[in-house]
Structure formats: C-alpha cells, structure tokens
C-alpha positions in Angstrom: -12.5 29.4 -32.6 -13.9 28.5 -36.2 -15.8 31.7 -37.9 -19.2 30.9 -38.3 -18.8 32.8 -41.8 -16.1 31.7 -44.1 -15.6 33.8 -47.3 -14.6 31.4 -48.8 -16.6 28.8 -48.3 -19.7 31.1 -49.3 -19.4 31.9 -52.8 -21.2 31.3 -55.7 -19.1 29.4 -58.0 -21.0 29.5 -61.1 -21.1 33.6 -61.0 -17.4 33.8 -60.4 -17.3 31.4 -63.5 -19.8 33.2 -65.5 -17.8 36.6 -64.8 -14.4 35.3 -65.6 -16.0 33.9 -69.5 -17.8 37.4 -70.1 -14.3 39.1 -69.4 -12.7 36.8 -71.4 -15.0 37.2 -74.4 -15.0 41.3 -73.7 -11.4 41.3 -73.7 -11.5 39.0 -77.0 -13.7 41.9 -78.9 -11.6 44.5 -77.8 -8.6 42.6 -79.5 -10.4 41.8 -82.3 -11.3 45.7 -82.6 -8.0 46.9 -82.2 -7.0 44.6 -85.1 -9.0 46.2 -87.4 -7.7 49.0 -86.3 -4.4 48.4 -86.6 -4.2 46.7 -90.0 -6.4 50.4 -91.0 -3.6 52.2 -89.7 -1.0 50.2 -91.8 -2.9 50.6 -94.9 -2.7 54.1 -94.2 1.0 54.2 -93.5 1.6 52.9 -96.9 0.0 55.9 -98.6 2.5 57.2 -100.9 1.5 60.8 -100.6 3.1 59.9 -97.0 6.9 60.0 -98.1 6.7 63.5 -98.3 4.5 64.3 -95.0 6.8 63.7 -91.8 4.0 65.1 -89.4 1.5 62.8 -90.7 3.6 59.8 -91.1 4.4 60.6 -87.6 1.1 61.3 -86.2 -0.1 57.6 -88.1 3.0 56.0 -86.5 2.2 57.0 -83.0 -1.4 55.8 -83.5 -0.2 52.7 -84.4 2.7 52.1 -81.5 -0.3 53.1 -79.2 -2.9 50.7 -80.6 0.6 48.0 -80.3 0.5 48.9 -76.5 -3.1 48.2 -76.4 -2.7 45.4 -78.1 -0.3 43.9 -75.7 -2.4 45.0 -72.4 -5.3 43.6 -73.6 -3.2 39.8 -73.9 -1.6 40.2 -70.2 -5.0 40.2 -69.2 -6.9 37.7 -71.3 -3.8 35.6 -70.0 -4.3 36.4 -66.2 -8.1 35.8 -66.6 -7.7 32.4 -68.3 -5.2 31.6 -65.3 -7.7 32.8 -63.1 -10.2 31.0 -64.9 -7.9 27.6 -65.0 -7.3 28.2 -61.0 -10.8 28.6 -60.1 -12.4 25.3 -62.6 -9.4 23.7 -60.8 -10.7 24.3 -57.2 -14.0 23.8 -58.4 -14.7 21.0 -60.8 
C-alpha cells in the first residue's frame, strides 16, 4: 500500500536550492577570511626579530598549521555542497 505522504515527493525545491547557495557563499567568506588570515600570519612569520624567538615562532607556526586545517575543511565542504547542489539541480531542473 502506497503512503499517502511521500517525503520526497513533498519538498520545496527552491528552499533546498536557496539553502545549499547561502552555504555555499557562507563557506566562500569564511575562506576568504581565513586567507587574510593566513597570508597575516606569514607576514608575521617573516619578522626577523623571529630568528631568535623559538616560542613565538612556534606559537605563529601553529596558528598557521591550524588556520591550514581550516582551510582545508572549509574546501571538503564547499565541495560536498556543490555535489549536493549539482545532485539536487540534476533531479530538479
């Protein structure tokens, strides 16, 4: 016996659409943030008053592998989303 209520039949398209772009784009400023962030931190690591400072040039390094890690999270899911994205405008032209 057929459900009366299918799932997935009863969706709004558009809104799954329109979610999917604004995480896209939120994603695409975080990136853009951590960037700026990064290339700071760089700048910072060339500070020649650096050579002689192990515990800051440590402290600046580890900022920098974390804002890496970031980085790379934040591309594994602007690439699932834009699957996602690609999957659903396929379903749904």
């Amino acid at each position: 016996m057929d459900d009366v209520f299918d799932k997935k039949t009863y969706y709004n398209s558009g809104k799954i659409k329109s979610r999917l772009l604004k995480q896209l784009e939120k994603y695409e400023k975080m990136l853009e943030k951590s960037e700026i962030k990064m290339a700071e931190l760089q700048m910072q690591l060339m500070d020649p008053s650096l050579a002689t400072d192990y515990t800051k040039l440590m402290e600046f390094q580890n900022q920098l592998d974390a804002e890496e890690h970031q980085q790379q999270t934040l591309l594994e899911r602007m690439m699932e989303t834009e699957t996602e994205l690609e999957e659903h405008s396929v379903k749904n032209p």
